[in-house]
C-alpha positions as CSV (number, residue, x, y, z in Angstrom):
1,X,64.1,35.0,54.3
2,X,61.4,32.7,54.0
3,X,62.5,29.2,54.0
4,X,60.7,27.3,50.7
5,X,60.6,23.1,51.3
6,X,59.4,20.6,49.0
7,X,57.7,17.6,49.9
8,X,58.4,14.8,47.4
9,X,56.9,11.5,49.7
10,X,56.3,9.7,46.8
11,X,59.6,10.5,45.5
12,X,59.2,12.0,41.8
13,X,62.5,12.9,40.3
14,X,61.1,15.9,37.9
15,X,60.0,17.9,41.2
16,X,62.7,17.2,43.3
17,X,64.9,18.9,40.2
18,X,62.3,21.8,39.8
19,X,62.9,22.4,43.6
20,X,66.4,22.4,43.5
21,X,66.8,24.6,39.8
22,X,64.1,26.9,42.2
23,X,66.0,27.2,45.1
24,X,64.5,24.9,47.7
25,X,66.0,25.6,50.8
26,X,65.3,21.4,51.7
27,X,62.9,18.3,50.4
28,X,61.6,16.2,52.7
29,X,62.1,12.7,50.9
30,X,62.0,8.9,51.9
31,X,65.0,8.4,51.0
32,X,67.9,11.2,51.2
33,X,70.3,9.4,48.6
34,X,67.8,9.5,45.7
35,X,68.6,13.4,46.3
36,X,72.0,13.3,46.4
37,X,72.0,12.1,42.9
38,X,70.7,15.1,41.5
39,X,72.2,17.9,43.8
40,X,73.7,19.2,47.0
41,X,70.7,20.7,48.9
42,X,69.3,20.0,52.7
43,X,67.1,16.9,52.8
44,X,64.6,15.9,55.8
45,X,64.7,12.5,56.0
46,X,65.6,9.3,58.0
47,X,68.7,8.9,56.4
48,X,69.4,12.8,55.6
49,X,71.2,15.6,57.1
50,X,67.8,16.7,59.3
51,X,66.5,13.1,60.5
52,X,63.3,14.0,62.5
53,X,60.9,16.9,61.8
54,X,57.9,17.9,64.0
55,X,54.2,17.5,62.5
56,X,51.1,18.7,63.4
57,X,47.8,18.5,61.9
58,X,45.6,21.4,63.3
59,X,42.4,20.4,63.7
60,X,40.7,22.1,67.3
61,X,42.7,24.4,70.2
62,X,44.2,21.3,71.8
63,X,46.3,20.8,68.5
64,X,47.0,24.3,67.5
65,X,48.4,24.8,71.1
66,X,50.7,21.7,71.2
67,X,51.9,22.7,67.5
68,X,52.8,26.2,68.8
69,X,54.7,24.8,71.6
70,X,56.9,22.6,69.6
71,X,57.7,25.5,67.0
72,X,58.7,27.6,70.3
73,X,62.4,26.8,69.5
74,X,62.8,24.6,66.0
75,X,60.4,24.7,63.3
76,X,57.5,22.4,63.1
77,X,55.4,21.3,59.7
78,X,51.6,22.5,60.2
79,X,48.8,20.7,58.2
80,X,45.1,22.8,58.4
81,X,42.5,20.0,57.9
82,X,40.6,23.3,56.1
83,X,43.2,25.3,55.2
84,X,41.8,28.6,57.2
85,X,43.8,31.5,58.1
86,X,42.8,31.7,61.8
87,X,45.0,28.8,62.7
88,X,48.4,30.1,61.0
89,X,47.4,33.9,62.6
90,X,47.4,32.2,66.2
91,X,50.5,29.9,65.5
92,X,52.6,33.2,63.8
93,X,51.8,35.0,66.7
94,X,53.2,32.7,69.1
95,X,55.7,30.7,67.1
96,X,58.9,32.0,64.7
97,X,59.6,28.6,63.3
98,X,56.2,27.9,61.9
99,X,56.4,26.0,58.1
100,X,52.7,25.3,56.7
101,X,52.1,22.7,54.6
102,X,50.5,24.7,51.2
103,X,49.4,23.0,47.6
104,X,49.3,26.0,45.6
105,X,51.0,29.4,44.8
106,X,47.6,30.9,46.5
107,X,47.5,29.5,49.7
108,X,51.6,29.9,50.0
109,X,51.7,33.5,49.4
110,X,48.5,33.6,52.2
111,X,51.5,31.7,54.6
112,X,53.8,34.1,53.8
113,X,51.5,37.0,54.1
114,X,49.6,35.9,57.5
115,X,50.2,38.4,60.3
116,X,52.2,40.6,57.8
117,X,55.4,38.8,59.3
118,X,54.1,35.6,57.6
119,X,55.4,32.2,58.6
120,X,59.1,30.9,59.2
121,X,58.3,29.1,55.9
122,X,55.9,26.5,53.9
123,X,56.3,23.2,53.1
124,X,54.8,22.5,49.5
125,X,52.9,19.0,48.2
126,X,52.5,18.7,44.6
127,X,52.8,16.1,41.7
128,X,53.3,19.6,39.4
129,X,57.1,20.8,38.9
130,X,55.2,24.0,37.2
131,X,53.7,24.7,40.7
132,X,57.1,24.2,42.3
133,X,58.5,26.7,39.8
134,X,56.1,29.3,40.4
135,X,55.8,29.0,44.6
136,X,59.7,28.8,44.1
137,X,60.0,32.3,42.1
138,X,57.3,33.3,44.7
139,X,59.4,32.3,47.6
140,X,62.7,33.8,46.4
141,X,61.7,37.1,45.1
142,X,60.9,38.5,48.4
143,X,61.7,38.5,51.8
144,X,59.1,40.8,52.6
145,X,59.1,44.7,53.0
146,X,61.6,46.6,55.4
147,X,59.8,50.2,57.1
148,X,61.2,53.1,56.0
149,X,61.1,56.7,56.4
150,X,62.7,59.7,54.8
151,X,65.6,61.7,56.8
152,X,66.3,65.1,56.2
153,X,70.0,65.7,55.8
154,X,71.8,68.3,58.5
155,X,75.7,67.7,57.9
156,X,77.5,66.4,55.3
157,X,81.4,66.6,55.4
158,X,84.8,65.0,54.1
159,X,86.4,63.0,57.3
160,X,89.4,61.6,55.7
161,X,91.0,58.6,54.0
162,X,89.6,55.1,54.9
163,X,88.9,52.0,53.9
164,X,85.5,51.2,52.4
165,X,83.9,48.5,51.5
166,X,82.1,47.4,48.1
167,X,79.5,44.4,48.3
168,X,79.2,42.3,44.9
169,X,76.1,40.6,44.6
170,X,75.4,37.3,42.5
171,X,72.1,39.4,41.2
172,X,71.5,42.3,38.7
173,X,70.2,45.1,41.0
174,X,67.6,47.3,39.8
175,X,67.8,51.4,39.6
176,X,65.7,52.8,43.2
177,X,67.5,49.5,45.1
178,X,70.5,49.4,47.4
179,X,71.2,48.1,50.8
180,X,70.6,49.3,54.4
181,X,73.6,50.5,56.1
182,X,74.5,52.5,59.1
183,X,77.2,53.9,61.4
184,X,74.9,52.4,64.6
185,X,72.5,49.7,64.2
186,X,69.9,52.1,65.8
187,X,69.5,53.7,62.1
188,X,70.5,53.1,58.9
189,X,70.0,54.3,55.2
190,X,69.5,53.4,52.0
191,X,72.7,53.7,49.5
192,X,71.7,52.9,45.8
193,X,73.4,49.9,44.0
194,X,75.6,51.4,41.0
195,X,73.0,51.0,38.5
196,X,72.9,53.7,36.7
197,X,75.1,55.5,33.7
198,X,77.7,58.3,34.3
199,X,80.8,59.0,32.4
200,X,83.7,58.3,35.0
201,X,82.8,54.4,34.6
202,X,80.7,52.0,33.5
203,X,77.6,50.5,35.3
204,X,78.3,47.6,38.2
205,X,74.6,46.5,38.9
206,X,75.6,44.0,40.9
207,X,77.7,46.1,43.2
208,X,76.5,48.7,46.3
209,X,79.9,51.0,47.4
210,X,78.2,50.4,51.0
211,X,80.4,52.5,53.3
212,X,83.5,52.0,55.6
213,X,84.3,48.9,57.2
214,X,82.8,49.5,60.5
215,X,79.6,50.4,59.5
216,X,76.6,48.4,59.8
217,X,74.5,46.5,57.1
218,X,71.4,44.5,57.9
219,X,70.7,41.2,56.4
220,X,67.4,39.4,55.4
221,X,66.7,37.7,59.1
222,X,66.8,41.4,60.7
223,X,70.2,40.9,62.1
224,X,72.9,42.8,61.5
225,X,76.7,42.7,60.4
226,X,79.8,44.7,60.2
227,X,80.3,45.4,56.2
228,X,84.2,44.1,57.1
229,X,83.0,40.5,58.1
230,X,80.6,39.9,55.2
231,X,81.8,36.7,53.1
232,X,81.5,35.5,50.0
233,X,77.8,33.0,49.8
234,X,76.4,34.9,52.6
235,X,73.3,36.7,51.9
236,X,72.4,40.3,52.0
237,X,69.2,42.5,52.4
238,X,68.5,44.3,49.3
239,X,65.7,47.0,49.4
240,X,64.2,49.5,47.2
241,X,62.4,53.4,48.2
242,X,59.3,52.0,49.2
243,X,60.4,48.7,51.6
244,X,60.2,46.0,48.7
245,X,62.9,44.0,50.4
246,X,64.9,40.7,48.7
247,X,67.9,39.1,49.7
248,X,71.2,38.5,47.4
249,X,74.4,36.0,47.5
250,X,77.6,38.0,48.3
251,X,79.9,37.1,45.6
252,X,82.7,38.9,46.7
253,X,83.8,42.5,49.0
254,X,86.4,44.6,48.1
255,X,88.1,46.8,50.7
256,X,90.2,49.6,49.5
257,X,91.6,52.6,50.8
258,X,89.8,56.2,49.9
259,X,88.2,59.5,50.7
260,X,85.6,59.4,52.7
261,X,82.5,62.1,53.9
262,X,80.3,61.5,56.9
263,X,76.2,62.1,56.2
264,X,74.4,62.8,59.4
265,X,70.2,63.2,59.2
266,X,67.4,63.1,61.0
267,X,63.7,61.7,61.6
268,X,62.1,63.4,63.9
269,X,64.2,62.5,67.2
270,X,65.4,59.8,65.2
271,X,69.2,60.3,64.0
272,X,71.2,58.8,61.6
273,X,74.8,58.7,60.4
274,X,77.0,56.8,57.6
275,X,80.5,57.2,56.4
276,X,80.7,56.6,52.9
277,X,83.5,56.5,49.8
278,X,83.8,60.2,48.2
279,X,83.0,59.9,45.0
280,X,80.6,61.0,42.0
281,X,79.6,57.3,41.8
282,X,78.3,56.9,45.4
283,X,74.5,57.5,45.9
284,X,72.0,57.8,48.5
285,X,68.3,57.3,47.8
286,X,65.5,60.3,47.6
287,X,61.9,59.8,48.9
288,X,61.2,59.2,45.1
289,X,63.1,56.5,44.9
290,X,65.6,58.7,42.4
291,X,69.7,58.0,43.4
292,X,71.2,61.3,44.4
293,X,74.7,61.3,44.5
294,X,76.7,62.6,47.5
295,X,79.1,64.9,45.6
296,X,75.6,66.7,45.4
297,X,73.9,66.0,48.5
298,X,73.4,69.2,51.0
299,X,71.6,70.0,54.3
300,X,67.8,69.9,53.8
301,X,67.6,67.2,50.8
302,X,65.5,64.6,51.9
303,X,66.4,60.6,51.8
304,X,65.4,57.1,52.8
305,X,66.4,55.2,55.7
306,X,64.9,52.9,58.0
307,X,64.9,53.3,62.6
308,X,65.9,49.9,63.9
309,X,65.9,49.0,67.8
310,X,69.6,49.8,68.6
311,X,71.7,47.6,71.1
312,X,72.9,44.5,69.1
313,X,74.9,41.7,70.2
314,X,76.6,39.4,67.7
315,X,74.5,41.4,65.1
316,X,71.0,40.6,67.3
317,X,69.1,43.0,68.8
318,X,69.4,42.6,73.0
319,X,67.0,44.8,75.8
320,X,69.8,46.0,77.1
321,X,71.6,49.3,78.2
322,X,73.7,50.6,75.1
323,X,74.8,53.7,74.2
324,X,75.9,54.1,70.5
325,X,77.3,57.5,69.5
């Protein structure tokens, strides 16, 4: 998730509220109590929870090389004396904790954009709350895309009783979205949020009946969890058919004992395999983006799922010889 600050050097009370009813991640202020009067959020200042911040101002190679090296490890605030994208494409491609100093909804969704994998995040000057409300949406309403592919399904059978877990978000979840899950983090797939209609029970669009405890899910940095350790305010990686990827607040799991079915399918020499709830209500997602539910689902019926780098170490990916079966 892209992180979204707000510079408010002057300080001006109406945008430092805009940016924290927007979701600012931090503001960068003179003065870190004039913030704590209005809210609990991150501040950047000499007195605030973050007390010194890198900047550079990129003006020839000399400078865009010594503001890549200080963002090798902890992010670093860019200025572009032109605002041009060559600069950020160079920094992004040697730095993960670039933030670039943007005016406008335009030139932040260029920062965000630059390289495809954009940059760590963007540090926005304005005197306009309306322009912090509109980077802010901006910001928050994607995390970028996630690359999928569609499996064809070879074996789908009941295993058992388990205990499964069920992920409440703190947002309505559209129909065609769910969350990335697998059991190995070399592959996962998409199972649809319980969105839709059916007459067993009513509609929980903020829920996804994600699988059994052990299983995989993958979160909005690219790391990975076990659906059992998820906690309530953590976030989640929320996807639809085609990749459009946002993140959610975990309002709660539920773990409860039921019927489960293993799916197993493959992409090319790519496999994948989930163990999910046994139920009418519990849906996978078709190449069309269309829910199919797994009471249905048999050999040969494509769906969508995504081919990670296996091997993963407190939820990150490692070069290293693993072997998940």
């Amino acid at each position: 998730m892209k992180q979204f600050w707000v510079d408010i050097r002057p300080w001006n009370k109406d945008v430092a509220t805009t940016a924290i009813e927007s979701g600012a991640d931090a503001l960068v202020v003179d003065k870190a109590e004039d913030v704590r009067r209005l809210g609990r959020i991150t501040t950047i200042a000499p007195d605030g929870d973050i007390r010194e911040i890198t900047e550079c101002t990129i003006t020839d190679k000399e400078s865009e090389n010594a503001a890549a090296q200080a963002g090798k490890h902890k992010p670093v605030i860019v200025t572009t004396s032109d605002w041009t994208v060559i600069p950020l494409e160079n920094l992004v491609a040697q730095s993960d904790h670039i933030i670039a100093r943007v005016r406008n909804v335009q030139e932040a969704e260029m920062a965000i954009h630059v390289l495809e994998k954009g940059v760590y995040g963007i540090l926005l000057k304005t005197t306009d709350p309306a322009i912090v409300k509109s980077v802010g949406a901006l910001i928050k309403a994607s995390t970028g895309t996630v690359a999928l592919v569609p499996f064809t399904v070879t074996k789908i059978v009941p295993v058992g009783m388990g205990d499964r877990v069920c992920v409440d978000t703190c947002s309505i979840l559209s129909d065609g979205e769910g969350m990335l899950m697998g059991n190995t983090s070399s592959a996962m797939l998409l199972v649809h949020a319980e969105t839709l209609e059916n007459p067993y029970v009513a509609p929980r669009p903020f829920r996804v009946n994600a699988g059994a405890v052990h299983a995989y899910i993958l979160l909005p940095d690219g790391k990975t969890a076990y659906l059992s350790d998820l906690a309530i305010g953590g976030q989640v990686l929320v996807s639809d058919a085609k990749g459009t990827a946002h993140s959610a607040i975990i309002g709660r799991t539920k773990i409860e004992r039921r019927p489960l079915l293993l799916v197993e399918a493959a992409a090319g020499t790519a496999k994948v395999s989930l163990i999910l709830q046994n139920a009418e209500t519990i849906r996978l997602v078709g190449e069309d983006g269309n829910a199919i539910s797994v009471v249905h689902l048999k050999a040969g019926d494509t769906i969508m799922g995504s081919v990670l780098e296996g091997g993963r170490h407190f939820g990150m990916a490692v070069k290293e010889t693993i072997r998940e079966k």
